[in-house]
C-alpha positions in Angstrom: 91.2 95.4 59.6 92.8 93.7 62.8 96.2 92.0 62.1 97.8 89.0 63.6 100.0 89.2 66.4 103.6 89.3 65.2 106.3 88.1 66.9 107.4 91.7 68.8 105.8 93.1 71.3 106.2 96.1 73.5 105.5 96.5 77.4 104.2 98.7 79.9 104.6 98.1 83.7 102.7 99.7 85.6 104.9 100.3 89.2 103.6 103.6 90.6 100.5 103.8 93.5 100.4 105.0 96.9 100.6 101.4 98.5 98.8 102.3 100.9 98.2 99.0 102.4 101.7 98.3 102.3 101.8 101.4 104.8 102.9 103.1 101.4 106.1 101.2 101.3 107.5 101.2 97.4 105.4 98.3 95.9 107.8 97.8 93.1 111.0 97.3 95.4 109.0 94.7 97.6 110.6 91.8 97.5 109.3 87.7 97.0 111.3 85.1 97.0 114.4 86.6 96.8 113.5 89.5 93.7 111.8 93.1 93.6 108.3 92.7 92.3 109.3 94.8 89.6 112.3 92.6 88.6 109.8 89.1 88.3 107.5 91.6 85.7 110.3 92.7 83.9 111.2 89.1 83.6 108.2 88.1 82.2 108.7 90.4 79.2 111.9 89.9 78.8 111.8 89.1 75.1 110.0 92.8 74.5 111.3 95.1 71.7 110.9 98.0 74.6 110.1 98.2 77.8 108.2 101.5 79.7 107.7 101.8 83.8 105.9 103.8 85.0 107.3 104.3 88.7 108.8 107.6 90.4 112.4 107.9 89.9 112.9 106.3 93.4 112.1 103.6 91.6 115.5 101.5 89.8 115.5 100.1 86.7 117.8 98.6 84.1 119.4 100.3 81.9 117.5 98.9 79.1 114.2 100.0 80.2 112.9 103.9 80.2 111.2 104.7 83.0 108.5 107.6 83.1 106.0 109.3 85.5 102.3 109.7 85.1 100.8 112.8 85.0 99.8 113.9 86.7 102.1 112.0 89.5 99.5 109.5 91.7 96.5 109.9 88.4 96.3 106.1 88.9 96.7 103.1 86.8 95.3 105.0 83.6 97.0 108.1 83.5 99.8 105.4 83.8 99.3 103.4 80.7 98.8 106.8 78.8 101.8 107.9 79.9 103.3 104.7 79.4 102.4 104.3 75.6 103.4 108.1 74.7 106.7 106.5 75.6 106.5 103.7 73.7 105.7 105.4 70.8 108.9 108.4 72.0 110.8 108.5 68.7 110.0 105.1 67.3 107.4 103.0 65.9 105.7 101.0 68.8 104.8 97.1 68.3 101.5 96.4 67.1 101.2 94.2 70.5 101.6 96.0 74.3 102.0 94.1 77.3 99.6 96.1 80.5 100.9 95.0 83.7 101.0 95.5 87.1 103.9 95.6 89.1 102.5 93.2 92.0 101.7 90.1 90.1 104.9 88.9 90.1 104.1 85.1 89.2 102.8 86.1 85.1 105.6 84.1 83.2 103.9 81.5 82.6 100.9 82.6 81.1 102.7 85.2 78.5 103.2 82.7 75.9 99.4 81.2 76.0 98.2 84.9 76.1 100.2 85.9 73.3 98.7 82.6 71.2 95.6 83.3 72.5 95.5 86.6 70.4 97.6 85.3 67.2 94.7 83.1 67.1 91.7 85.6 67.3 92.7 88.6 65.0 89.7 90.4 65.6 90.4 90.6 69.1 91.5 93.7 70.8 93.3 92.0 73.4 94.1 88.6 75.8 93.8 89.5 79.5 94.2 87.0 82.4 91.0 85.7 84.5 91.5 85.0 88.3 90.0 81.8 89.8 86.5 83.9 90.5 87.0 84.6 86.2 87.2 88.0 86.9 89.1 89.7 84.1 92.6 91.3 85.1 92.9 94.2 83.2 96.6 94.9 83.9 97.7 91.1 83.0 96.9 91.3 79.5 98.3 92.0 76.0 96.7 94.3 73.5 96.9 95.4 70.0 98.2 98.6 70.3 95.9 100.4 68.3 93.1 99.3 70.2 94.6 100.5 73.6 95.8 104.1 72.1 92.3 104.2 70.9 90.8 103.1 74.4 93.3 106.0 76.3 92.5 108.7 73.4 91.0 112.1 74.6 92.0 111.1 78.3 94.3 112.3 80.6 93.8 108.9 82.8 93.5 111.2 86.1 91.2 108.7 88.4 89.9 106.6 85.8 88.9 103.2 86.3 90.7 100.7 84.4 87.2 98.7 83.7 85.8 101.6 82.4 88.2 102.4 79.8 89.5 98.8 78.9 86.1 97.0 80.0 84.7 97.5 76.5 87.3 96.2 74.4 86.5 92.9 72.8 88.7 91.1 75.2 89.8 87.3 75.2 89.8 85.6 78.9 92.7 83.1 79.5 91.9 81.5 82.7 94.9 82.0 85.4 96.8 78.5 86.1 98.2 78.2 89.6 99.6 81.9 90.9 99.6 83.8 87.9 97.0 86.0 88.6 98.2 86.5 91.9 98.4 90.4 93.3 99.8 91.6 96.1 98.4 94.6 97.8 98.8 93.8 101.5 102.2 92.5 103.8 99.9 89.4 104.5 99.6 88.2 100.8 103.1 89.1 100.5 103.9 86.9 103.9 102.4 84.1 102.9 104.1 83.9 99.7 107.4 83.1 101.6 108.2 79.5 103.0 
């Protein structure tokens, strides 16, 4: 039987990719308005009992976060989470709440707290993701129970799987985006314009 959300949670950034249209510069390490895109996630989550990235170890990270590879190395965004919560779980036992975010939606603060109500109020829920200003779903701004997502990544090595197609089928709550939050930046244009 679901529980409610407690208090701790646990979180998984997701900071690997080619980047290919970023001319496969190191999305992580590209920096708006003044910080890494990595360091505006990590802020976001700040409050987390533990913190996974998933990133080559080009990527930095502080001290209090573990940072891991997917395998196997550029399997995508799902071979990422399950590489991300076998981490998690490494020699403790993980939250029954995971943050699943992207690296390049550096603006997410903000909607943290009203996705974590948004699941303490719904315990049958599987998760709270964020919806864009079109209300599509963003699968990797969301929190979910974390026996929901292990059971979503179970028998699956992630290699080239579509995030949809694994998460899609969860029974999801939809917190509409306010203002930038859903924002994602996959191109120097979007990053450009984000600068005064």
């Amino acid at each position: 039987m679901p529980v409610a959300v407690p208090r701790g949670f646990d979180a998984c950034v997701l900071a690997g990719g080619r980047a290919r249209r970023l001319g496969g510069a190191s999305k992580p390490d590209v920096e708006v308005r003044g910080r890494r895109l990595l360091d505006h996630v990590l802020g976001a989550v700040a409050g987390a009992s533990a913190t996974v990235v998933v990133a080559p170890d080009s990527v930095a990270v502080p001290d209090r976060v573990v940072r891991v590879s997917e395998r196997p190395a550029g399997g995508g965004p799902v071979a990422g989470a399950v590489a991300g919560l076998a981490a998690l779980a490494e020699g403790r036992t993980p939250e029954p709440v995971t943050a699943l975010l992207a690296c390049d939606s550096p603006f997410l603060a903000t909607a943290v707290p009203r996705l974590l109500a948004a699941l303490q109020a719904d315990p049958e829920a599987a998760g709270a993701v964020l919806t864009d200003a079109d209300g599509r779903p963003q699968w990797l701004s969301g929190f979910y129970r974390t026996n929901a997502l292990r059971a979503a990544l179970a028998g699956t090595d992630g290699r080239d799987r579509a995030v949809r197609s694994v998460l899609g089928g969860l029974p999801l709550l939809t917190v509409p985006a306010v203002g930038l939050e859903a924002v994602d930046l996959d191109t120097w244009d979007q990053v450009s314009a984000l600068h005064p």
